[in-house]
N, C-alpha and C positions, 0 to 999 in steps of 0.2 A: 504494500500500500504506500501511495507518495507519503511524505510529510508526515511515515510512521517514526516517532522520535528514537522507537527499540530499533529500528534497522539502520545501516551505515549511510552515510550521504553517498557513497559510492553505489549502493544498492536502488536507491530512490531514484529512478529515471522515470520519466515520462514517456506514455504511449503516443510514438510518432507512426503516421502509416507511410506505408510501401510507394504510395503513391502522391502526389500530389493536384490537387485539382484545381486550374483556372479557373476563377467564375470572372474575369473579368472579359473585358470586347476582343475578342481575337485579331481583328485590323483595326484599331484607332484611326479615325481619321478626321474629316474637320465634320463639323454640324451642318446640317441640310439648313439652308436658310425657311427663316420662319415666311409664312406664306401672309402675305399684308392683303388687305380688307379694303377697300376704301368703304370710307361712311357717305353712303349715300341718304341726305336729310330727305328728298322727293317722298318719300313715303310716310315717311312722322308726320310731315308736314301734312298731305291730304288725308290723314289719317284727325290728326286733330281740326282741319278744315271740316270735315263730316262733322264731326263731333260739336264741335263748335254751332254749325249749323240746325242738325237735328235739335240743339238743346236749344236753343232759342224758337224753334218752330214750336217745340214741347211747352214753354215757356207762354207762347201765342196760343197756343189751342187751351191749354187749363188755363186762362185769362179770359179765353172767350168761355168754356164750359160754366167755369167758375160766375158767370155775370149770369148766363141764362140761369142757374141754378139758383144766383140771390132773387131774380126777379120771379122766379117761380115758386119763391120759398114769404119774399117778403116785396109782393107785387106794390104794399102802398107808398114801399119807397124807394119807388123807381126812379124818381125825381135826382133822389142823392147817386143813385148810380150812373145813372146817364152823366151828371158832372164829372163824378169819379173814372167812368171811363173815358172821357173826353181828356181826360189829363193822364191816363194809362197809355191807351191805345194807340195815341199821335206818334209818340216816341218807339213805342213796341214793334209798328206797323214798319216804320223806317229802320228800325234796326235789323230788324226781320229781312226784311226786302235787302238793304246793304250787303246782310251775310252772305244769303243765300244766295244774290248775283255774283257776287265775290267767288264764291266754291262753284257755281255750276259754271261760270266764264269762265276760272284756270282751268277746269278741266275740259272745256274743249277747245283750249289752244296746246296740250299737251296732248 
């Protein structure tokens, strides 16, 4: 046994084998270059154009749902909603239309 204190240091050798085995690269040579990507933005980009779009349409329709819904709920005070959307809807209507020419123009000039 190695590192038996009762036997001689002469006696205590280590079990070496017969053989030795490589595990390293048998031809070293240089690294394959790393393979480069370009980032192409074209796709984020109409990706968040859609999105952008859609939510402001989503925005227009539950604004228009949302009104039929008070005047069907609480017809006597149509009065204050008609103001109310007269001061929603101006701005809504234009942003809406902005996006939406925005996203369907770029994409049919690409």
């Amino acid at each position: 046994m190695i590192g038996d204190p009762e036997r001689p240091v002469d006696d205590q050798k280590a079990w070496v084998p017969d053989t030795a085995i490589d595990l390293g690269d048998p031809e070293p040579g240089p690294e394959p270059a790393p393979k480069v990507v370009t980032y192409d933005p074209s796709k984020d980009r109409e990706s968040m154009r859609g999105t952008i779009a859609l939510s402001l349409i989503g925005i227009f329709a539950a604004t228009i749902a949302g009104a039929f819904a008070l005047v069907w709920i609480h017809p006597d005070r149509s009065k204050e909603l008609h103001e109310l959307l007269g001061l929603i809807l101006g701005p809504l209507v234009a942003l809406v239309g902005a996006a939406t020419g925005y996203y369907f123009g770029s994409q049919a000039k690409a």
